[in-house]
C-alpha positions, 0 to 999 in steps of 0.5 A: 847176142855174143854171150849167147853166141859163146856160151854154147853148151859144149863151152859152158861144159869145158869152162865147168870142167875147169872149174871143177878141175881146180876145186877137186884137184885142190881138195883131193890133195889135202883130203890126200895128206897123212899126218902120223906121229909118235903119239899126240901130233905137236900143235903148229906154233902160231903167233898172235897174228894168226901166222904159223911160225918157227919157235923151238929153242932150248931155254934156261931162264928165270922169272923177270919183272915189269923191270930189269936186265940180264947180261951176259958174256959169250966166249964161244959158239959151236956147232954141229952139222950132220951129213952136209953134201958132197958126199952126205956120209959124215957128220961135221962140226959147223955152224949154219948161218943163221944159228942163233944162241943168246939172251932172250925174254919170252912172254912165258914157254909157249910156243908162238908167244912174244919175245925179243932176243939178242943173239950171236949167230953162225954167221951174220954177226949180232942181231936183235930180233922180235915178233918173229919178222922183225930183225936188226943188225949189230956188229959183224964177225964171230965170237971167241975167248979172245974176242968175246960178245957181251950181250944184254937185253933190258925190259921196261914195261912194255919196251926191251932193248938189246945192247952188245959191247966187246968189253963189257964197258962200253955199250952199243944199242942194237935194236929197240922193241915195243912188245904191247900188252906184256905181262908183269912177269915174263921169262929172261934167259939164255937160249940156243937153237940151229935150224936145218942145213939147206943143201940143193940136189940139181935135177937132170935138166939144171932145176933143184929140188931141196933137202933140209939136214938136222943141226945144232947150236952150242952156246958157252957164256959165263958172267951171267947176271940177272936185275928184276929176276927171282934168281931161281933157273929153269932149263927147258925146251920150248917145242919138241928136242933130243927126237934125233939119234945124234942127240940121243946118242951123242949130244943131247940138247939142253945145259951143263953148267961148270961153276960160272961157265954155261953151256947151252945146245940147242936146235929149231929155229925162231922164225917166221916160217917153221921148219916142218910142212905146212898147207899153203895156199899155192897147195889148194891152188894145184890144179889151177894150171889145167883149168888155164888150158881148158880156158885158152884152148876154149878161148882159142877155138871161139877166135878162129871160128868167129873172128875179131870183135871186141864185144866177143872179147868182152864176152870171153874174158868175162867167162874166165874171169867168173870161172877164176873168181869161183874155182879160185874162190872156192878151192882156198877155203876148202883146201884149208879146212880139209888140211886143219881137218887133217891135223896139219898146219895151214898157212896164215892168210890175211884178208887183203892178201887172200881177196889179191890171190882170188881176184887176181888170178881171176884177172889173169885167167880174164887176160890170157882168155882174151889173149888167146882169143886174139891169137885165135882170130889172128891165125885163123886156125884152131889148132894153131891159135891153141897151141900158141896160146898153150905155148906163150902161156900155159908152157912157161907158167908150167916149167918154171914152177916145177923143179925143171929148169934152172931158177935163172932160165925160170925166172927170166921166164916169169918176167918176159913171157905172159906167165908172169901174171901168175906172180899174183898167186904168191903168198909166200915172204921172203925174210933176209933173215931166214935161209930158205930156197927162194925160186918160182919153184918154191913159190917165189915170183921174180916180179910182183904182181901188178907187174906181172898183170901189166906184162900179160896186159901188154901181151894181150893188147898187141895181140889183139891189135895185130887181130884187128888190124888182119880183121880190117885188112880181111872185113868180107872174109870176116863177115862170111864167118860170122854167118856160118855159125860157130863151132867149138 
């Protein structure tokens, strides 16, 4: 009876419509992407896992065996950084916090293969970092001819080790890594790599858009020995280097040796996330926020018209509920296959993390349907209900992820209204490891999802509450509604 009593054809056509909306708007965007390139386009890196990943990185090295070591002294660490803000009219000399220049043992050149390596960096110190995820602190401070860094990595099998001493005697184990299946001959060297500036531009009303500046790396090192090696060197890039005019031009990437003393520069970035554009699945997802409005003012109207009643609830919130599960379902895949069709990098999703992403955002859109419904009984007008509705939900969902207001406003947003259900739909890492701009902008939630479904599931009890509560204190006026029929 309810579910008929909803699903007249001018509703199942507006819960069509937003359906519809997700699907279209996220394949249109991706049919939309134009990927040009000065010849082949470069193939995105991706790891073992499936992931797409950031390794490019100048790279002088040698054969290493299923044992061995290489040690080396690092005497100085420059670099330079080409028009940084306020005025973006220079090009200076500086280091970015997480350039990295150091030893390293890559199973091969590929890009995306395994590897640990044990590095200087801008400035965080010494860290050991491998599988492109993992990362372990050594000591603080910087690197000088007076206050050199000794660093050394040593393979084992499977296992290296990387170790830091300040005088090349007494020794300091960093980090330890388990790299399964490495072959019996990897490549062991120094490398130097510098991803980009990350500088923010405030937008009118005090949101930020972002904007990533080319930099580069130079590493000096000399008293470099290699155990277990074949002693022949190879300098190389790994991924695409010297494309820019400062390199052409000025300082091109790569190695000069002076009798013992090696200079390595470098640019890119060995991370979790690379540096250029990628589809994710917030991308496939950008119609999502229509497809909510249809819902709420649908769900909205239904309540004022007929009233409290938990089985019209039920009925509403199963609706969105189908209506998220299929758009959301549907317009993930799609969108990934129409950007790979298009040559562009797509964003690794797992199947734990891709199932949490679609049933969640049916679950949200179940949740602010039935709350909307709620608020639609409580007032008793339509116009009322929606722009409530629109307003609790659809309102501060809207602003806070697009670059409007400041990340503070917008996530304090996200934490005390409704709209922070939608924290279920992220996908992105954040990795300390890594400089990146994290706001709900970016795709970054300030709550984690169960805990943004339980603010909107809160949200929705009381409003359904105080709407039984009035339908209690209302009982014949309710009844006279019911009879009279419904209306959209």
């Amino acid at each position: 009876m309810f579910a008929s009593d909803f699903l007249r054809p001018a509703r199942v056509v507006a819960l069509t419509v937003a359906a519809v909306a997700v699907v279209a708007v996220g394949g249109l965007s991706a049919a939309g992407l134009r990927v040009t390139c000065d010849g082949p386009c470069p193939v995105a890196p991706v790891a073992e896992d499936g992931s797409v990943v950031g390794d490019r990185f100048w790279f002088l090295h040698q054969e290493l065996g299923t044992g061995g070591t290489i040690t080396a002294r690092m005497t100085s660490m420059t670099g330079t950084i080409t028009y940084p803000p306020p005025d973006h009219d220079e090009i200076v000399p500086g280091l970015v916090p997480w350039a990295k220049s150091g030893v390293i043992v890559k199973d091969g050149t590929r890009q995306g293969s395994r590897y640990a390596a044990l590095a200087m960096t801008g400035r965080h110190g010494v860290h050991f970092q491998h599988g492109y995820r993992h990362d372990d602190a050594g000591r603080p401070g910087g690197v000088s001819a007076d206050s050199p860094r000794w660093l050394r990595l040593t393979r084992s099998g499977d296992t290296v080790t990387g170790a830091e001493s300040a005088d090349g005697v007494q020794w300091h184990t960093v980090g330890t890594a388990r790299l399964a299946g490495l072959p019996d001959t990897v490549r062991v060297g120094l490398f130097a790599t510098s991803p980009c500036d990350l500088t923010l531009r405030e937008t009118a009303l005090g949101g930020n858009t972002q904007a990533c500046r080319f930099t580069q790396a130079v590493g000096v090192f000399d008293s470099v020995t290699v155990e277990g090696g074949d002693g022949e060197w190879v300098s190389e890039p790994v991924g695409q280097m010297n494309q820019t005019d400062w390199e052409k031009l000025s300082n091109p990437s790569g190695v000069v040796q002076n009798g013992s003393v090696i200079r390595i520069s470098g640019t890119g970035d060995i991370s979790p996330a690379r540096e250029e554009f990628a589809w994710t699945t917030d991308q496939s997802l950008a119609g999502f926020l229509a497809a909510l409005v249809i819902v709420l003012v649908v769900a909205a109207r239904y309540g004022a018209s007929t009233g409290m009643h938990r089985r019209r609830v039920t009925t509403v919130g199963a609706a969105a509920f189908a209506v998220g599960l299929v758009a959301a379902g549907a317009v993930v895949p799609i969108g990934a296959a129409i950007a790979r069709s298009k040559n562009m990098p797509v964003q690794a999703l797992t199947l734990p993390t891709g199932l949490r992403v679609v049933v969640g955002l049916a679950v949200a859109l179940a949740l602010s349907a039935m709350l909307a419904y709620g608020l639609g009984a409580l007032t008793r007008r339509r116009w009322a209900g929606s722009s409530l509705a629109v307003a609790l939900v659809a309102v501060p969902f809207a602003v806070s992820v697009i670059p409007l207001l400041p990340d503070t406003v917008a996530e304090w947003l996200l934490r005390v209204t409704p709209a922070a259900a939608f924290a279920v739909k992220q996908t992105a890492v954040e990795y300390p490891q890594i400089t990146s701009y994290y706001s709900p902008s970016t795709g970054y939630f300030p709550l984690p999802w169960w805990a943004g479904l339980t603010v909107l599931a809160a949200y929705t009890a009381v409003i359904l509450w105080l709407a039984s509560r009035r339908r209690s204190a209302h009982p014949a006026r309710v009844a006279e509604q019911s009879s009279t029929g419904v209306l959209l």
